[in-house]
N, C-alpha and C positions, 0 to 999 in steps of 0.2 A: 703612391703615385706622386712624383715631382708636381711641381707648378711650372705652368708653361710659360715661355717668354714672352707670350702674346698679352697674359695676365698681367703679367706687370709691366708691361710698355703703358697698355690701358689705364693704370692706377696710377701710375705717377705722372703721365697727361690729366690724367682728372683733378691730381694734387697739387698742378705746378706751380698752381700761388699761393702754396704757405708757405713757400719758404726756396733753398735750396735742397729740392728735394732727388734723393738716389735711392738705389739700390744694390745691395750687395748679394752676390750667390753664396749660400753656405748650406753643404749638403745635401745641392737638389733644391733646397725651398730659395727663398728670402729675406733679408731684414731691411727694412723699407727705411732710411732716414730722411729728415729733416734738421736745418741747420746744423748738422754732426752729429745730432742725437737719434737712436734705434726709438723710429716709436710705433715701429708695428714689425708684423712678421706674418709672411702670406708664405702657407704652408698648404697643401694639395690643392691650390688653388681656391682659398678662403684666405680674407682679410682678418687679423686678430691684432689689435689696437691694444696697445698697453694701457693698464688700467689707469686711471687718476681721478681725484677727484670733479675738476672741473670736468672733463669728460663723460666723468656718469653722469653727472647733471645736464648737458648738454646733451647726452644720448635719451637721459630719462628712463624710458624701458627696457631697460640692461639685457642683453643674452650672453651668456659667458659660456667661452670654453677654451680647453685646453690646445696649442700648435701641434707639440708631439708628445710622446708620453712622460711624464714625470716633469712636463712642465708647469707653471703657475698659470692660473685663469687669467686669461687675455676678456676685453671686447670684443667679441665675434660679431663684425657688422655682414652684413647679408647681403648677397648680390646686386638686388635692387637698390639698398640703399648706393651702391656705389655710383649708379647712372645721376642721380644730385651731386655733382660738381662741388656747388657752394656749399653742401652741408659737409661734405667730406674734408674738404678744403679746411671748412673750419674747426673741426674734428681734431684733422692734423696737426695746425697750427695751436690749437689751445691746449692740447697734450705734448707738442715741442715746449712749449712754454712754460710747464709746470713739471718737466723732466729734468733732471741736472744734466747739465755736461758729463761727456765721461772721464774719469778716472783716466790721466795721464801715462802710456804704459812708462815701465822702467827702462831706460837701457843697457843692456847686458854687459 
């Protein structure tokens, strides 16, 4: 089951002040960035937040799981959490901020 458009128009209204926030289509699902960096991926219509430190600590009681298969344990935050605005917001942001930049591609 894709994620629907409707899903993430929702999510990045909810997120639009951490930062510069987009999303991109890859596969049907998406990978949600802020300021340039991929810091979550909303797959059948669930949010799954790349892990980090600060963010555990911030989420506190962690639920983890996997986007698709063979991938690495995400933050899985829960529908309800998403209707908090500011927690998510800051979710966002303090996980943009503890992620590198990415990797420059090469030119061919």
């Amino acid at each position: 089951m894709a994620t629907k458009k409707s899903t993430i128009d929702y999510l990045l209204e909810q997120v639009a002040q951490a930062g510069v926030v987009s999303a991109r289509k890859m596969f049907g699902e998406y990978a949600v960035y802020c300021d340039g960096k991929v810091v979550a991926l909303v797959c059948d219509d669930e949010l799954f937040v790349k892990p980090t430190a600060v963010g555990k600590q911030f989420i506190g009681n962690i639920t983890e799981g996997v986007p698709y298969p063979g991938a690495k344990a995400y933050f899985l935050i829960s529908g309800d959490q998403w209707e908090d605005a500011d927690w998510l917001t800051e979710l966002i942001r303090i996980s943009a901020a503890e992620l590198p930049l990415p990797k420059p591609k090469k030119k061919k």
